[in-house]
C-alpha positions as CSV (number, residue, x, y, z in Angstrom):
1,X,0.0,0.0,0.0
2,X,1.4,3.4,-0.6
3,X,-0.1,6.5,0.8
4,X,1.2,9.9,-1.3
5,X,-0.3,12.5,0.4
6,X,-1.7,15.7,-1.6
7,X,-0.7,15.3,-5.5
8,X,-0.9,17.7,-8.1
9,X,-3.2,16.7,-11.1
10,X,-0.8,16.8,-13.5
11,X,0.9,13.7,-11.5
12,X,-2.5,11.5,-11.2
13,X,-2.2,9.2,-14.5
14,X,2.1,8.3,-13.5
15,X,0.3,7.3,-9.6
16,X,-2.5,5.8,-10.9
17,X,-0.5,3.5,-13.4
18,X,0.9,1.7,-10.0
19,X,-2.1,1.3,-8.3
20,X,-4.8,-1.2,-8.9
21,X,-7.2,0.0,-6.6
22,X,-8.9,3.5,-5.3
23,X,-10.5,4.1,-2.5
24,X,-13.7,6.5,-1.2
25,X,-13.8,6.4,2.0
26,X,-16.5,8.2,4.1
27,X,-17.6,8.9,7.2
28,X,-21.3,7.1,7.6
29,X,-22.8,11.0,7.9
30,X,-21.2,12.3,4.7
31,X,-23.4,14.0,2.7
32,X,-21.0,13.1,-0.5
33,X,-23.1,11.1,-3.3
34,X,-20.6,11.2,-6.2
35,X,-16.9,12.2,-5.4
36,X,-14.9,13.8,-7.6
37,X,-12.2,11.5,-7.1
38,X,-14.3,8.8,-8.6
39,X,-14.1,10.2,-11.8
40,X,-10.4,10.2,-11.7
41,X,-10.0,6.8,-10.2
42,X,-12.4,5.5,-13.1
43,X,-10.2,7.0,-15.8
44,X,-7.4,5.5,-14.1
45,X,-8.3,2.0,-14.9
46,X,-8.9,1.8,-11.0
47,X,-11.5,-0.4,-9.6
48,X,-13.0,1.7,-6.5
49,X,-13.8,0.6,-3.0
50,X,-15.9,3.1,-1.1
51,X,-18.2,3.4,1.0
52,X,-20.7,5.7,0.0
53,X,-24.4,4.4,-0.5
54,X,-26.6,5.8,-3.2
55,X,-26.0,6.6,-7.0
56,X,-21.8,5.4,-6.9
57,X,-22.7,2.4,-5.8
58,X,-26.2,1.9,-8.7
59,X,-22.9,2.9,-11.3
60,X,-19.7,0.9,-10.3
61,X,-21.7,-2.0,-9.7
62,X,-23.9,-2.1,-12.7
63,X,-20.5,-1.7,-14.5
64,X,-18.6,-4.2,-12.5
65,X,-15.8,-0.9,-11.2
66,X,-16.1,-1.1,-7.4
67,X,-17.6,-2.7,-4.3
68,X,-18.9,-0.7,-1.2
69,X,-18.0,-1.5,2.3
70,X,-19.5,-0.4,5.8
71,X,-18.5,3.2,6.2
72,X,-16.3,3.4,9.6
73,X,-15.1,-0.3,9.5
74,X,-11.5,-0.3,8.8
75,X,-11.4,-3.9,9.1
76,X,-13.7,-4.3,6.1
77,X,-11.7,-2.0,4.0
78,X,-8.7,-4.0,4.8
79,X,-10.6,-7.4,3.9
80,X,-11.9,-5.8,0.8
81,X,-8.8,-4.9,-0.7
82,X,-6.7,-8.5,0.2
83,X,-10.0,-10.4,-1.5
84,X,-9.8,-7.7,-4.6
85,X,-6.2,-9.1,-5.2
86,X,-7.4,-12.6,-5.5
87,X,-10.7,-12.4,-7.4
88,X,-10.7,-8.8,-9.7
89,X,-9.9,-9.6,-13.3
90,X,-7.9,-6.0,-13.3
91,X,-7.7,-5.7,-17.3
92,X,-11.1,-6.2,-17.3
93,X,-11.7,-3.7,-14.9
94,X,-9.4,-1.2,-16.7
95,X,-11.1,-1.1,-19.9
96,X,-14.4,-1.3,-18.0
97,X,-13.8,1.7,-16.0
98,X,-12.0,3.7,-18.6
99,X,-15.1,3.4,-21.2
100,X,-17.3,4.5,-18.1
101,X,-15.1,6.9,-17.2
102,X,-15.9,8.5,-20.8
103,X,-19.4,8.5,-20.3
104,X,-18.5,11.7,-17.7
105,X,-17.0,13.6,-20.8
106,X,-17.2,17.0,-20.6
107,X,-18.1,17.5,-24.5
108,X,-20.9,14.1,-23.9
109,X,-22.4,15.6,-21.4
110,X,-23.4,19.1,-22.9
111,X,-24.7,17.4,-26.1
112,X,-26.8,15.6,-24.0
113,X,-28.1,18.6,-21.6
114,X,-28.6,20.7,-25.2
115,X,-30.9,17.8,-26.3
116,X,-32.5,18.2,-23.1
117,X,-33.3,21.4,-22.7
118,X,-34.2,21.8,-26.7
119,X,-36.7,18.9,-25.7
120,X,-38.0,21.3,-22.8
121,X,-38.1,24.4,-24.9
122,X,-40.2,22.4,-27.6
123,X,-42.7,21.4,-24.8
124,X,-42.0,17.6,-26.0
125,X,-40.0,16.6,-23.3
126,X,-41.3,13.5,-21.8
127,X,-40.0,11.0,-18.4
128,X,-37.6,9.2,-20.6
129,X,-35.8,12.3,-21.9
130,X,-35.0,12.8,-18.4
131,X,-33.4,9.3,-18.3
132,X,-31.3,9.8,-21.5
133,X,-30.1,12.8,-20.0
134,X,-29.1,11.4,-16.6
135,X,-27.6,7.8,-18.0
């Protein structure tokens, strides 16, 4: 395990290159639903542990990225990460998490809120527009 303390951006993709896993970890109170660190860790190639209920956990699930344990159970974490190295096809998870990491592009995610609010503006917007927008 290696622990690098504040990084600037720039230096993210070198770190994450030697790292197989990335942790969220939250305190059971925290009002955090999607972390911006997730985002990173996913175009990383990581696969994420975290501990965060809600929408992160509906996504790196559904795309096979991450596993959620109890927030404020150390112990857990730690058997978490030592059953990850066993059973976690990692190239799997790479290409997984770097396609799903795309999904949260910048220039992707404006097309699709133009289509949305066009589909507002025109008064056709319907409960499934909402859905393409969001996923």
């Amino acid at each position: 395990m290696l622990f690098v303390g504040k990084v600037p951006s720039e230096d993210l993709p070198a770190i994450y290159k030697l790292c197989q896993v990335g942790i969220c970890s939250y305190g059971k109170d925290s009002t955090v639903t999607m972390p911006v660190k997730l985002y990173d860790y996913l175009a990383g190639g990581l696969y994420v542990a975290y501990s965060i209920n809600g929408e992160i956990d509906q996504l790196l699930t559904h795309n096979s990225c991450g596993s959620r344990y109890t927030s404020e159970n150390p112990n857990e974490l730690s058997r978490l990460i030592l059953s990850l190295t066993d059973s976690i096809d990692l190239k799997f998870v790479k290409t997984n998490g770097t396609e799903l990491a795309r999904s949260f592009d910048e220039s992707l995610q404006h097309q699709r809120f133009v289509k949305f609010i066009e589909g507002v503006s025109s008064g056709g917007i319907i409960a499934k527009s909402h859905v393409d927008y969001c996923g």
